[in-house]
N, C-alpha and C positions, 0 to 999 in steps of 0.2 A: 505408451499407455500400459500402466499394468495394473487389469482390475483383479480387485480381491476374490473374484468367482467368475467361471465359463460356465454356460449352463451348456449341454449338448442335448441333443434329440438323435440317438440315431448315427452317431458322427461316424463310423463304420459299416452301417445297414445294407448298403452297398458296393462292399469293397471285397476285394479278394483276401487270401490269408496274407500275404505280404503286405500288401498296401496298408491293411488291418492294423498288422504289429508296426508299421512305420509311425500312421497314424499314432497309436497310442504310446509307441515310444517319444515322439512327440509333445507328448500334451505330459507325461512323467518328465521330459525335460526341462519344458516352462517349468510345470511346478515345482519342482527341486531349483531351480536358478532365480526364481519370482516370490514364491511363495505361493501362487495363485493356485485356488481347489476351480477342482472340474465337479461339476456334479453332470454324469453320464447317465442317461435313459437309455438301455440298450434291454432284446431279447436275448444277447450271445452271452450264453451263461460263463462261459469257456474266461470272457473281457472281463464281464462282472466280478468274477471271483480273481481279477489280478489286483484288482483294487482296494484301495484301504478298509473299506464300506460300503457292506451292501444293504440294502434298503429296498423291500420286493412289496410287490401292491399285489396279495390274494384275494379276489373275490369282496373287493370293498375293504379288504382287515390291511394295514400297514405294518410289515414282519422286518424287523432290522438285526443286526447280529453285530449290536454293537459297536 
């Protein structure tokens, strides 16, 4: 199966910093070898910003950077 989109919630919420980077090295893997996009919800600003696209929910307002 390779679907066009993983939706995640959280997929490192509780993980240590290694487990962290495996994970997301990971999920850069599939998609560089699939094509498949992740769209990741996370707090870890640190994850957020290794990512192509960030997309942040302020107070009701939807802030993206492109």
């Amino acid at each position: 199966m390779s679907p066009p989109l993983i939706l995640t919630d959280e997929p490192t919420g509780n993980l240590d910093t290694k487990a962290t980077q495996s994970v997301f090295a990971l999920m850069c893997e599939i998609s560089a070898a699939s094509g498949t996009a992740f769209l990741l919800v996370t707090h870890n600003l640190a994850l957020a910003h290794r990512c192509d696209r960030i997309i942040e929910l302020v107070d009701g307002q939807v802030l993206g950077n492109g």
